[in-house]
C-alpha positions as CSV (number, residue, x, y, z in Angstrom):
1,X,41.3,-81.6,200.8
2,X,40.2,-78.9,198.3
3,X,40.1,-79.5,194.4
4,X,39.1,-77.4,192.0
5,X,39.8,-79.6,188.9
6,X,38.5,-83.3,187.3
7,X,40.4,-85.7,189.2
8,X,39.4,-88.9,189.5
9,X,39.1,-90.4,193.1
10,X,40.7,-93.6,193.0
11,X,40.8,-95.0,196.7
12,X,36.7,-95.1,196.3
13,X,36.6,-97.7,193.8
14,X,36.1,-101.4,194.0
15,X,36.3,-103.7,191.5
16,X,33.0,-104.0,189.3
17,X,31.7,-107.3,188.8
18,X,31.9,-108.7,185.1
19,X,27.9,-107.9,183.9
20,X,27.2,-106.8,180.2
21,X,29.8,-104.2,178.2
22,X,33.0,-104.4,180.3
23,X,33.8,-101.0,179.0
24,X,31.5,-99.6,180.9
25,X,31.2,-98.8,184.4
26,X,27.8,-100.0,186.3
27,X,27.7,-96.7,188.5
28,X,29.4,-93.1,188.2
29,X,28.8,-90.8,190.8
30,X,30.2,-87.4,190.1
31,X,30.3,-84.6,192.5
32,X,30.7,-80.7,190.6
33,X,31.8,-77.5,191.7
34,X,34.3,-75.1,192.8
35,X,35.5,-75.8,196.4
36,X,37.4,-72.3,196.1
37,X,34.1,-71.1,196.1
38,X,32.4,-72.4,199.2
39,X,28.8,-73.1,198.3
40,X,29.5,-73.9,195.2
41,X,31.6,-76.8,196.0
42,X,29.3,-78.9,198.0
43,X,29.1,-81.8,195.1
44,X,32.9,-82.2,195.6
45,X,32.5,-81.6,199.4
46,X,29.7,-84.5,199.3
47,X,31.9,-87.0,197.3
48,X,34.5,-86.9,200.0
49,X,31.7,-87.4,202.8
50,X,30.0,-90.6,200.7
51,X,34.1,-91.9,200.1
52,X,33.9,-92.2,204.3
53,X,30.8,-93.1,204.5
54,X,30.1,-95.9,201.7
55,X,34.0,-96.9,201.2
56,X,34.8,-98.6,198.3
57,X,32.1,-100.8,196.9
58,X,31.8,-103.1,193.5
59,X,30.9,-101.0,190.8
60,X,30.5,-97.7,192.1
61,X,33.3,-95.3,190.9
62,X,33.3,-91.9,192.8
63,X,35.0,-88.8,190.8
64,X,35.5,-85.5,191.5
65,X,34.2,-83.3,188.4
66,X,35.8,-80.4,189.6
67,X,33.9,-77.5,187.4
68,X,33.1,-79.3,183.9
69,X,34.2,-79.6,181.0
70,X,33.8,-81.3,177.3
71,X,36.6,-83.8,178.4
72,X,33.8,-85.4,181.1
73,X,31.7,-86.5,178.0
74,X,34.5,-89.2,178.2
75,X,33.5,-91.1,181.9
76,X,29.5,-90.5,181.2
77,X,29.9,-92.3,177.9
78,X,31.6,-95.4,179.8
79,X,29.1,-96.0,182.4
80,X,25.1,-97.1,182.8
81,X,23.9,-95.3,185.4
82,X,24.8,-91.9,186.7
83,X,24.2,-89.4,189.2
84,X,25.4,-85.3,190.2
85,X,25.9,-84.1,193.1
86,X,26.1,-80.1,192.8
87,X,24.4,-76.8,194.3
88,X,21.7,-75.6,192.1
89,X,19.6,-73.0,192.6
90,X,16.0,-73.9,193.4
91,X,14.7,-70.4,195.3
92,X,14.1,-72.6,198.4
93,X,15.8,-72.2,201.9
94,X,20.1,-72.8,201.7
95,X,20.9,-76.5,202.2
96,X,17.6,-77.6,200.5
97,X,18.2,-81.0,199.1
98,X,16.6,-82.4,196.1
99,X,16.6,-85.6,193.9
100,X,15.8,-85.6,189.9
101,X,15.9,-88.7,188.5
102,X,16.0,-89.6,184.5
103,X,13.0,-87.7,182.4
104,X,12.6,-85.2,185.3
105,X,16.4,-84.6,185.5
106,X,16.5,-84.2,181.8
107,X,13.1,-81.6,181.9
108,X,15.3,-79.6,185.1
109,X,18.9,-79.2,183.2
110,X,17.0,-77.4,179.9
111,X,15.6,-75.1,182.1
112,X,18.5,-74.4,184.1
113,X,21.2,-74.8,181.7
114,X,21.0,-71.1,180.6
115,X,22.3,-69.9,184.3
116,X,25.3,-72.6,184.2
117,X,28.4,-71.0,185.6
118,X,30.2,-73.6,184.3
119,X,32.5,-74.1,181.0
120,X,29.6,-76.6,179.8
121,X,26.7,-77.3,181.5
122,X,25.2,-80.6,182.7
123,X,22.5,-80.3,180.7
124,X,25.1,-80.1,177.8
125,X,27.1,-83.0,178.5
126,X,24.0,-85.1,178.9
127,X,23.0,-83.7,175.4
128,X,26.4,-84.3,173.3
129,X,26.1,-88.4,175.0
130,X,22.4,-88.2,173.8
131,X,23.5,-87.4,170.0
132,X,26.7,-89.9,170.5
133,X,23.6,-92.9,171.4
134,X,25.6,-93.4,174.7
135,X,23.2,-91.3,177.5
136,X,23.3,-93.5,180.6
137,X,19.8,-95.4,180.6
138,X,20.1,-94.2,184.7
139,X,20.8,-91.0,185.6
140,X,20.0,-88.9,188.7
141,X,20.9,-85.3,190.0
142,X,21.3,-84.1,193.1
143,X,21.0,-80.8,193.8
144,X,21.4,-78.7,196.9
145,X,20.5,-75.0,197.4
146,X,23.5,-73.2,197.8
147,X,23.9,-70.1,200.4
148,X,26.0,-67.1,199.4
149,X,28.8,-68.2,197.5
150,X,32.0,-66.4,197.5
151,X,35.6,-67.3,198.1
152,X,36.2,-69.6,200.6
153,X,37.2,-73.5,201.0
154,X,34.2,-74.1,203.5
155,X,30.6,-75.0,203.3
156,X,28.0,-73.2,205.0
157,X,26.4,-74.6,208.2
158,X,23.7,-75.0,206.1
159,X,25.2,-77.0,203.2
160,X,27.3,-79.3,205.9
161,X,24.0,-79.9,208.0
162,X,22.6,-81.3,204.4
163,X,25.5,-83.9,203.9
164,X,24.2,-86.7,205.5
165,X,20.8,-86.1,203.5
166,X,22.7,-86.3,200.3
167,X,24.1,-89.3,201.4
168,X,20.4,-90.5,202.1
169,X,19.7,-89.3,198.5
170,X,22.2,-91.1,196.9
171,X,21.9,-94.8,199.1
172,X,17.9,-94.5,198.1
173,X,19.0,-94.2,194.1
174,X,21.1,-97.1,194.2
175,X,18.5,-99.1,196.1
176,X,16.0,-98.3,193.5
177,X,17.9,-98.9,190.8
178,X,19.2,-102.2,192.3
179,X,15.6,-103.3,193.3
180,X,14.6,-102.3,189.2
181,X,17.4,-104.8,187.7
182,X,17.2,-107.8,190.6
């Protein structure tokens, strides 16, 4: 089902157990881009394949970014650990999948922020929660190589082949960060 706006994406959220701030959300996961655009849509694309594939879990609230925007600053103030799922590119083979996690995620979005496509960048939002004191303490990105991108509601072979890796991606964060505060 194609979206090319910030929606959120209820029917994958559970209940969060009561722990700390109940304000805030214990996991975010957002997934960015333009499905209009094929490539460019696999972080939306991947949202809808982890909604299947994890269902609704405690604490984990899946939403669908669409293509940014200042109004996002809103949900990455309100939760403690966050991760993007969105193509980058990386100059490495379409469908490429990568993980950058906190420091290193940080050091990757001021390098690529200057190529964003988008009305703000990652690296922006992330910057306007830093001077607000409310950065999530956990925060990953996952990036995929994109192949051409160009109109069209499809992924690539390439990009499709690379959703079940993202998933993989994404199940190994939250095990770390569950293992780091058991």
């Amino acid at each position: 089902m194609p979206s090319h706006s910030a929606n959120a994406v209820p029917a994958c959220t559970a209940p969060a157990p009561p722990t700390g701030d109940p304000a805030l959300r214990p996991t975010l996961i957002m997934g960015v881009g333009n499905t209009l655009q094929g490539d460019d849509g696999v972080g939306v694309h991947a949202l809808h394949w982890l909604h299947n594939a994890l269902g609704a879990r405690p604490g984990i609230h899946l939403y669908d970014a669409g293509t940014l925007g200042a109004t996002l600053l809103v949900e990455i103030e309100q939760t403690r650990r966050l991760i993007f799922i969105d193509a980058m590119r990386m100059n490495t083979a379409a469908g490429t999948v990568r993980c950058f996690e906190g420091a290193a995620m940080d050091q990757w979005l001021r390098r690529a922020q200057a190529g964003s496509v988008h009305e703000v960048s990652l690296g922006e939002l992330l910057d306007m929660a830093r001077l607000l004191d409310r950065l999530p303490p956990r925060r990953a990105l996952i990036g995929i190589e994109p192949g051409p991108i160009g109109w069209g509601e499809h992924l690539s072979a390439e990009l499709t082949s690379a959703l079940p890796q993202i998933e993989h991606c994404v199940r190994d964060v939250l095990r770390r960060w569950t293992d780091e505060t058991a």
